[in-house]
C-alpha positions as CSV (number, residue, x, y, z in Angstrom):
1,X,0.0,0.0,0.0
2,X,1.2,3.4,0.3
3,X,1.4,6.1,2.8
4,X,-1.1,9.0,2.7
5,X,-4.0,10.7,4.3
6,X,-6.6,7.9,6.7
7,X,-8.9,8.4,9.0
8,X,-9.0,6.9,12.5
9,X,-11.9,6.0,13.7
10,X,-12.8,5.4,17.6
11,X,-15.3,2.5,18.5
12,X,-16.6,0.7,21.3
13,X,-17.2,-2.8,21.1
14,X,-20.9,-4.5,22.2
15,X,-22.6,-7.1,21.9
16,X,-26.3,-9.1,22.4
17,X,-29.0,-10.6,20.3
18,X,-31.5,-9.4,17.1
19,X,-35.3,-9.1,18.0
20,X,-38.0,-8.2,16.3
21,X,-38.6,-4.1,15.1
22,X,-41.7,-4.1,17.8
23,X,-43.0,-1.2,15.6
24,X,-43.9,-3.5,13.2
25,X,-45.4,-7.0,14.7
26,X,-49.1,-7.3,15.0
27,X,-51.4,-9.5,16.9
28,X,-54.7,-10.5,14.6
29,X,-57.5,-11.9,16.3
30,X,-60.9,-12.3,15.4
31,X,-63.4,-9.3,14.8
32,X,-66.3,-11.4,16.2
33,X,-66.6,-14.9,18.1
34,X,-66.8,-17.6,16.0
35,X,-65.5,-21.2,15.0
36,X,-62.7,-21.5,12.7
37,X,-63.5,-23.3,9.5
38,X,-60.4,-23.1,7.4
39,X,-56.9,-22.1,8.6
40,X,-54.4,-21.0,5.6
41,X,-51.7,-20.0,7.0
42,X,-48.7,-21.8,9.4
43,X,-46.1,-20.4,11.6
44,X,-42.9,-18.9,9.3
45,X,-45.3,-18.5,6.0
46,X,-44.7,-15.3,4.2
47,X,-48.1,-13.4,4.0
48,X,-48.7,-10.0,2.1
49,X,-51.3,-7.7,3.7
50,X,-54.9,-8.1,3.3
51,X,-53.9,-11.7,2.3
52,X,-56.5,-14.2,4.5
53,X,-55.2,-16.4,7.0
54,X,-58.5,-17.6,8.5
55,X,-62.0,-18.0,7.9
56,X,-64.1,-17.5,10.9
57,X,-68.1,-18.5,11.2
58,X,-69.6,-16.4,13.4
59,X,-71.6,-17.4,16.6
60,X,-74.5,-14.6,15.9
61,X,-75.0,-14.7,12.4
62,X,-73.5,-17.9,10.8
63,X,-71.9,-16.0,8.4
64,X,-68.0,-16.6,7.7
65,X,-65.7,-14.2,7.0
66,X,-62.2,-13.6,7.0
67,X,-59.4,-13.4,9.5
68,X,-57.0,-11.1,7.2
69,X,-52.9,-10.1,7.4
70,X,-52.5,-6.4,8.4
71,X,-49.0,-5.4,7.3
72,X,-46.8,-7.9,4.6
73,X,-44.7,-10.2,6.9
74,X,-44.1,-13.6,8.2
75,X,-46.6,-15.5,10.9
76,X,-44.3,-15.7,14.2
77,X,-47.1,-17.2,16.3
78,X,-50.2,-19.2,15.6
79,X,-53.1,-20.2,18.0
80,X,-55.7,-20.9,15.5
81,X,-57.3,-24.8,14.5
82,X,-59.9,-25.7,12.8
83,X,-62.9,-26.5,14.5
84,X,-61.7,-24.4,17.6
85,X,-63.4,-21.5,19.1
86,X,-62.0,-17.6,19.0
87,X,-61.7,-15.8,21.9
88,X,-60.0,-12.4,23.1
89,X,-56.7,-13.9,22.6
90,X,-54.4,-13.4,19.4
91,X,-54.7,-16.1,16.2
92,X,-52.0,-15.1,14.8
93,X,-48.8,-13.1,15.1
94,X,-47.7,-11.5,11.5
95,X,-44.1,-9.6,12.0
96,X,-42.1,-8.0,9.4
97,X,-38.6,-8.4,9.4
98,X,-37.7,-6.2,7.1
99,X,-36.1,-4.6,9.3
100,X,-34.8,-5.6,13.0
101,X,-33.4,-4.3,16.5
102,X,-30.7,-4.9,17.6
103,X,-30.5,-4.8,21.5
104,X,-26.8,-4.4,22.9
105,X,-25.7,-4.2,26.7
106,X,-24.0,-1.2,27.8
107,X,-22.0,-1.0,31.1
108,X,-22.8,2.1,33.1
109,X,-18.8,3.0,32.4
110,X,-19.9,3.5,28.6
111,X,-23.1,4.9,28.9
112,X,-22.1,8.7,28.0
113,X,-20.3,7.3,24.8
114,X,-23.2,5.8,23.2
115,X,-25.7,8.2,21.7
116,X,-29.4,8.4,19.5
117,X,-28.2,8.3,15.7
118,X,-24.1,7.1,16.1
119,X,-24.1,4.9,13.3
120,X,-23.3,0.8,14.3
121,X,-21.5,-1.9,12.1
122,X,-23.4,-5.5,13.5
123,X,-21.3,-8.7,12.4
124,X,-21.7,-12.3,13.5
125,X,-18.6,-14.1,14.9
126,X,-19.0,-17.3,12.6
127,X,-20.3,-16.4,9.0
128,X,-18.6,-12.9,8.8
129,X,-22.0,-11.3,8.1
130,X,-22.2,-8.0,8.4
131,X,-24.1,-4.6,8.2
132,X,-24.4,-0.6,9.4
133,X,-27.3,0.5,11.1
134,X,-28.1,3.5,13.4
135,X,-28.9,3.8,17.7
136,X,-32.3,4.3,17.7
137,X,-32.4,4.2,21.4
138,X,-30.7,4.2,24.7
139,X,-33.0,2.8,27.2
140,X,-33.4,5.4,31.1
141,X,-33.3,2.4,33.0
142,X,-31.0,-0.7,33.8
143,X,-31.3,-4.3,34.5
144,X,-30.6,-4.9,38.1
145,X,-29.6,-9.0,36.8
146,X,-27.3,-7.9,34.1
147,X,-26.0,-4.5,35.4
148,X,-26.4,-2.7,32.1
149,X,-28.6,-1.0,30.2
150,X,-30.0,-1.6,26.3
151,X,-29.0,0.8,23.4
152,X,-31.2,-0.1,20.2
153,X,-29.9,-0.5,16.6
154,X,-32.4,-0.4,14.0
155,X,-30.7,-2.8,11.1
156,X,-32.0,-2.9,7.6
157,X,-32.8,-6.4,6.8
158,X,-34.6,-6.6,3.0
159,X,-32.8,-10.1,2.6
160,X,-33.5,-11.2,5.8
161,X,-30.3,-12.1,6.4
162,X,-30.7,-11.1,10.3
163,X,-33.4,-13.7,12.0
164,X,-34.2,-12.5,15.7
165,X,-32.5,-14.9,17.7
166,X,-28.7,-14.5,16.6
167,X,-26.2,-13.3,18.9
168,X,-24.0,-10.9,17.2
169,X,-20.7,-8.3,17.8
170,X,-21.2,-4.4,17.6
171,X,-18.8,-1.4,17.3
172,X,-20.6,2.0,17.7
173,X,-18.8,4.3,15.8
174,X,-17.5,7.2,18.6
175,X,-15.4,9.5,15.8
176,X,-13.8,9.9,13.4
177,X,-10.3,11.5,13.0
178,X,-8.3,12.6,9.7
179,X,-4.9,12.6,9.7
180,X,-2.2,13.9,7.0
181,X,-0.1,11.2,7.1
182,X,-0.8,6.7,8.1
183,X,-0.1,3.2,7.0
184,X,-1.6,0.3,8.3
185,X,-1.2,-1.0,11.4
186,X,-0.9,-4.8,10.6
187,X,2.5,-3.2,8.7
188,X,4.4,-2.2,11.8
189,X,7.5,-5.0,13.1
190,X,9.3,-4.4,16.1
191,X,13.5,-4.4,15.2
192,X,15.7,-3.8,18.1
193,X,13.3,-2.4,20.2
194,X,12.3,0.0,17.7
195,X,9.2,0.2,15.5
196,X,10.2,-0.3,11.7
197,X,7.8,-0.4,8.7
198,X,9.5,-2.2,5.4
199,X,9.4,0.5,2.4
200,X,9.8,-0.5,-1.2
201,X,12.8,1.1,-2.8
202,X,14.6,0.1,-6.3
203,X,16.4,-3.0,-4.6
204,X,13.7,-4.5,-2.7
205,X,12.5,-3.5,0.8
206,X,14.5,-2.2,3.5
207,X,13.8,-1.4,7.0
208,X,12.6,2.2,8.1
209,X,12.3,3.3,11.7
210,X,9.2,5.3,12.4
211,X,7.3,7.1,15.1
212,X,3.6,6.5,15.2
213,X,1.3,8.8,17.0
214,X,-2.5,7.9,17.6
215,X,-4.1,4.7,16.3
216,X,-7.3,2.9,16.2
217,X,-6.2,-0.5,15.6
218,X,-6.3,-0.8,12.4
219,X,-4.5,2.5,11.1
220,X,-1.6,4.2,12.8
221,X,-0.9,7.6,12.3
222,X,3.0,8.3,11.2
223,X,4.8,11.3,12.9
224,X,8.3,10.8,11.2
225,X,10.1,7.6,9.1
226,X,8.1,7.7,5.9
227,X,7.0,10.1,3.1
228,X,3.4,10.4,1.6
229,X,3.5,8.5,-1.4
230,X,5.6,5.4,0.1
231,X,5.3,1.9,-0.8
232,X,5.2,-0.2,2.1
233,X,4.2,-4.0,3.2
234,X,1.0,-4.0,4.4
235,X,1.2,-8.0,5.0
236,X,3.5,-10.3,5.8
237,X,6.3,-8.0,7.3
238,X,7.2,-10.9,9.6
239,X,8.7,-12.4,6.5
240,X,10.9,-9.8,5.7
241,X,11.9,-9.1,9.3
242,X,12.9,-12.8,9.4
243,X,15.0,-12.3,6.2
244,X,17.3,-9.1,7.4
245,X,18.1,-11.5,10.4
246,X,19.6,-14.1,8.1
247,X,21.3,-11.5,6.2
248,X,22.6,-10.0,9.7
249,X,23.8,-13.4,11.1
250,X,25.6,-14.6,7.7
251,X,27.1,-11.0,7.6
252,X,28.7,-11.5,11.3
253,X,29.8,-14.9,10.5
């Protein structure tokens, strides 16, 4: 890669599970007491709205009618036979996951960091899935069992990708900082105690000592030791370390 302008960014690491965007799960029941004649629906269909996922004969009138989807979703929950009676209780849950929540635990130690609209990369540990979403929320109150408190990420989920259920990682981004001059951290060796980046010249690589000022894991800043416009090894620096050693011991011998 070569040297030049970065940005350092400042994050704080979380983590918990997806739920569903409560804004947007409905309980259906039915409009009138009835029996339950036809059922068309089971639990993890895919409905669009005004789509019918019951048909209902009514006590009073003997007239059926339908039990119908209010918003496009998926049925999360299903109480509804045939042959069974309605009552106040729900027949069906209809959720849409188009988008999700993401609830993370914050310590009371990070609480002033995190912040309404700070936007949030989500990843899994396993699949390397990943997305950006926003804090939508940062709950007033804490859980006296867990010590922390809930900030809210609303994460877009067209692909559903994202089921409720999946633990994932977090970093809420805290800044972001521009500097005039950084290579990457994963570049930097350590060579007699000092810190040494290997630079490409018109003989190969060769060792250049360098002072580093603020970094963010990923991207250190670079004080003095190498010029905008550098080439240097981002990768694999071990390698090349490992070689100037050889070269040292066969020149001593």
């Amino acid at each position: 890669a070569q040297a030049g302008p970065a940005e350092l960014r400042e994050t704080l690491s979380l983590y918990r599970v997806i739920v569903p965007n409560a804004e947007r799960v409905l309980d259906v029941a039915a409009r009138y007491p009835g029996v339950i004649r036809v059922v068309r629906k089971r639990l993890g269909d895919p409905v669009r709205r005004g789509e019918t996922l019951a048909t209902v004969e009514s006590n009073e009138s003997l007239q059926t009618y339908a039990v119908t989807a209010p918003i496009d979703g998926v049925v999360t929950h299903r109480d509804a036979n045939p042959g069974a009676q309605t009552g106040d209780h729900a027949l069906f849950t209809v959720a849409d996951l188009s988008t999700v929540w993401v609830e993370l635990s914050v310590f009371p130690r990070d609480l002033a960091k995190v912040k309404v609209g700070q936007r949030v990369r989500v990843k899994t540990a396993d699949s390397g899935l990943s997305a950006e979403g926003k804090v939508v929320y940062v709950a007033p109150f804490g859980s006296s069992a867990s010590q922390t408190l809930t900030a809210r990420v609303e994460l877009p989920n067209p692909d559903r990708k994202w089921p409720p259920g999946l633990y994932v990682d977090a970093e809420v981004l805290l800044s972001r900082t521009k500097v005039p001059l950084a290579i990457q951290s994963s570049a930097l060796q350590t060579l007699d105690g000092k810190d040494v980046v290997f630079v490409r010249d018109d003989k190969g690589f060769a060792a250049h000592e360098i002072t580093t000022g603020r970094t963010d894991g990923e991207t250190a800043e670079v004080l003095a030791g190498v010029s905008a416009g550098d080439s240097y090894a981002t990768q694999n620096s071990f390698t090349l370390k490992a070689e100037l050693g050889k070269g040292e011991a066969a020149h001593e011998d």
